[in-house]
C-alpha positions as CSV (number, residue, x, y, z in Angstrom):
1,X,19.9,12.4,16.4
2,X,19.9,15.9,14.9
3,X,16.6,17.5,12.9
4,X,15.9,20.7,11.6
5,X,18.2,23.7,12.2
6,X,20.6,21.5,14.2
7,X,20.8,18.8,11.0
8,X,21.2,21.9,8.4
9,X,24.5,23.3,10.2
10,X,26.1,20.2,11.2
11,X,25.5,19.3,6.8
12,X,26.5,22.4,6.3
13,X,29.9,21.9,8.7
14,X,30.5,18.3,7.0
15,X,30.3,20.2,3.7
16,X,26.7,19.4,2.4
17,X,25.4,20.9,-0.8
18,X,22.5,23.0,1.3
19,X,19.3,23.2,-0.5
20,X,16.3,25.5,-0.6
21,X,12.8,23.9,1.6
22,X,11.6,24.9,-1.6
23,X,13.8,22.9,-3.8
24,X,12.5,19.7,-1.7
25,X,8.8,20.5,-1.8
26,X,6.6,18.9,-4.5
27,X,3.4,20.4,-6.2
28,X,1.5,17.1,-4.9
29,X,3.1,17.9,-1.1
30,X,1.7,21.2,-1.2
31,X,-1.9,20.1,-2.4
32,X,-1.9,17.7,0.2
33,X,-0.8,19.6,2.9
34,X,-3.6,22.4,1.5
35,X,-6.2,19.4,2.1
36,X,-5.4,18.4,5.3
37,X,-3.5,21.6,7.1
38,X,-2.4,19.3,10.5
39,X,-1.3,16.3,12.3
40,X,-4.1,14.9,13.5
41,X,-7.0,14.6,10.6
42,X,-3.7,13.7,8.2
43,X,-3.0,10.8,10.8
44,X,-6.8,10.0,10.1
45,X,-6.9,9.8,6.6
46,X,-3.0,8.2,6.2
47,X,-4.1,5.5,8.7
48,X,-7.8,4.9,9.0
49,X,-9.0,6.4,5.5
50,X,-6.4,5.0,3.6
51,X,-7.9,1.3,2.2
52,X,-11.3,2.8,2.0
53,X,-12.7,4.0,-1.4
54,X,-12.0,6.4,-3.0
55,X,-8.4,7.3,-1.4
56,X,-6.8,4.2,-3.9
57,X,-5.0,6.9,-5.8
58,X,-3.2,8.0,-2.9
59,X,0.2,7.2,-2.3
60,X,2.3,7.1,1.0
61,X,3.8,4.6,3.1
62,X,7.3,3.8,5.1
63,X,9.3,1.7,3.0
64,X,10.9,-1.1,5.0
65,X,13.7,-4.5,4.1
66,X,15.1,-6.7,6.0
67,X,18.3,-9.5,4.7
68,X,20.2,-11.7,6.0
69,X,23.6,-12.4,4.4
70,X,25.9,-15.7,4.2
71,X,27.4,-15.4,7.2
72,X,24.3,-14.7,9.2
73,X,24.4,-11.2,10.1
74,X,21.1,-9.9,9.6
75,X,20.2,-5.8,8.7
76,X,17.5,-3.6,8.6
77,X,16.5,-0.4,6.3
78,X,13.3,1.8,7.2
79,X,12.9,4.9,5.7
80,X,9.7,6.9,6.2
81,X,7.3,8.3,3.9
82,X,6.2,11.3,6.2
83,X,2.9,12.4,7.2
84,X,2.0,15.9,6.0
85,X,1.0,18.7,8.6
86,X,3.5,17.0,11.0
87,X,5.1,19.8,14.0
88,X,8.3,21.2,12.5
89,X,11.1,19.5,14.3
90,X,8.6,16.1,14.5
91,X,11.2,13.1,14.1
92,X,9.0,10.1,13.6
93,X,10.2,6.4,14.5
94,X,12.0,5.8,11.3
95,X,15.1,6.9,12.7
96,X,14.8,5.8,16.4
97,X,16.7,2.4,16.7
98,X,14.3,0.0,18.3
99,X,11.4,1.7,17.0
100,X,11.2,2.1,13.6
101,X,13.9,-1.0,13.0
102,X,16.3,-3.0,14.8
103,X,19.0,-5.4,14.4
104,X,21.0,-8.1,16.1
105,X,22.3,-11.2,15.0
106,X,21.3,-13.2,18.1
107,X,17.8,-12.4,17.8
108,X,17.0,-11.2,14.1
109,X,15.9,-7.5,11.9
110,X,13.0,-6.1,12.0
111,X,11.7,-3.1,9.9
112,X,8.3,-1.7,11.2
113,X,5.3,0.6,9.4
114,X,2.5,2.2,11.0
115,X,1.0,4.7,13.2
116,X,4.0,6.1,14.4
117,X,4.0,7.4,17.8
118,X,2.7,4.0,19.0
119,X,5.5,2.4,17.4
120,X,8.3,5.0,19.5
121,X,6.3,4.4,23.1
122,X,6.5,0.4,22.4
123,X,9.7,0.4,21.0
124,X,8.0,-2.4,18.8
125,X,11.2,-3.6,16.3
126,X,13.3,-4.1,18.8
127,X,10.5,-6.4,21.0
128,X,9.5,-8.0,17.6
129,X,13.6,-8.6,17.0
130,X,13.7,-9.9,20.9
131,X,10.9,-12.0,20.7
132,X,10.4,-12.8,16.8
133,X,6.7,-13.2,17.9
134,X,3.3,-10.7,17.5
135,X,3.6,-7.8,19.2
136,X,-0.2,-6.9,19.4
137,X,-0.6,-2.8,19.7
138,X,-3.3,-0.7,19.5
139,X,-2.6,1.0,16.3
140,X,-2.7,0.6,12.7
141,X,1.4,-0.9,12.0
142,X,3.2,-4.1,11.1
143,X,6.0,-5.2,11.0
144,X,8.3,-7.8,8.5
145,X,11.6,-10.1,10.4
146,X,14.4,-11.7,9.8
147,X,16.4,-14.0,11.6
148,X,20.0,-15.4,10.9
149,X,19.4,-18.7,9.7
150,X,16.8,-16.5,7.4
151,X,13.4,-17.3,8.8
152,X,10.6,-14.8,7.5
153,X,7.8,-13.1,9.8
154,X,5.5,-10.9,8.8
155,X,2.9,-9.6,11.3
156,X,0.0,-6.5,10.5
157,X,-2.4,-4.9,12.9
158,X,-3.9,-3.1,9.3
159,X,-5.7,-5.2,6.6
160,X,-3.1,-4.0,3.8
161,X,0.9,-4.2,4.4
162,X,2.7,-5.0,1.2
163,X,6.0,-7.0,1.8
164,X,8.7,-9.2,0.3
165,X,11.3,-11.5,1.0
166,X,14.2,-13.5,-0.7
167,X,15.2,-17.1,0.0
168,X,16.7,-20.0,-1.5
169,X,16.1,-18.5,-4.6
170,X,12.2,-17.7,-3.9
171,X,10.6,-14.8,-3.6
172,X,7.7,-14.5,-1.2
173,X,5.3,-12.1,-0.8
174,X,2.0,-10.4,0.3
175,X,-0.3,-7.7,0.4
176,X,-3.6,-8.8,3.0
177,X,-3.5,-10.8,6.0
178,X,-2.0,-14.0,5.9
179,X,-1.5,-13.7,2.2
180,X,1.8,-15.5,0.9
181,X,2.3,-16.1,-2.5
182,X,6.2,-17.8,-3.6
183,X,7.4,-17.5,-6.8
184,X,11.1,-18.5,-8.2
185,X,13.5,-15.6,-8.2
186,X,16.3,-15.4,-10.8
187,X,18.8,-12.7,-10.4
């Protein structure tokens, strides 16, 4: 795995278009990071602030999917949302196989969300994928699986976790604990 000065010149060896820090920073990014200038109270208000008035205008999660196709191989996707006032260099879970997702046709996929570092030291997608039960940890996180014959988990340590799955031509999905709502999906 490769981050910050490393990532830019191996891009810029595979021929990358290399852009300015600048060109990838928002106005809203730099308000926020204005508001809460490190790690630790931006940890507090992504995680434990978040569902509490008045913070429903803000916006950030990790973005997670898990499918199964016709043959039974199942896939993950998990790609971060970032947590502003992070240590330069910082590489979250997202990226860390086992952490942040994991996949295996013999025991399932498994995209995870949460409070990060928790989610690295437990290595919690690839238990979830291994034991396609609750992982209980101590943080705010969840998790949504997938296993080949396309059975659907969903487990949340948090009260919120929005998440969705296809089958049979159904779409189920949820935002609170043990929330499922099914609705027919046409393509």
């Amino acid at each position: 795995m490769l981050c910050a000065e490393s990532a830019r010149l191996f891009a810029e060896r595979e021929g990358f278009e290399i852009v300015s820090i600048e060109d990838l920073v928002t106005p809203k990014a730099v308000e926020t990071l204005r508001l809460i200038p490190d790690f630790k109270p931006s940890v507090n208000k992504e995680f434990y602030e978040k569902f509490n008035p008045p913070n429903k205008d803000h916006e950030h999660d990790t973005v997670g999917a898990v499918a199964v196709d016709c043959h039974g191989n199942v896939a993950h996707a998990t790609s971060t949302g970032g947590i502003s006032g992070k240590m330069c260099g910082r590489v979250g879970d997202s990226p860390v196989v086992g952490s942040g997702g994991y996949a295996d046709n013999r025991a399932g996929a498994v995209s995870t969300t949460g409070h990060r570092e928790a989610f690295v030291k437990m290595c919690s997608a690839k238990h979830a994928a291994v034991l396609m039960e609750n992982e209980r940890v101590d943080k705010l996180g969840g998790c949504i699986t997938i296993n080949s014959p396309g059975d659907i988990g969903v487990y949340m340590t948090s009260e919120v976790m929005s998440w969705a799955a296809i089958r049979d031509k159904t779409i189920q999905y949820g935002l609170y604990k043990n929330e499922v709502h099914k609705a027919a999906y046409c393509e």
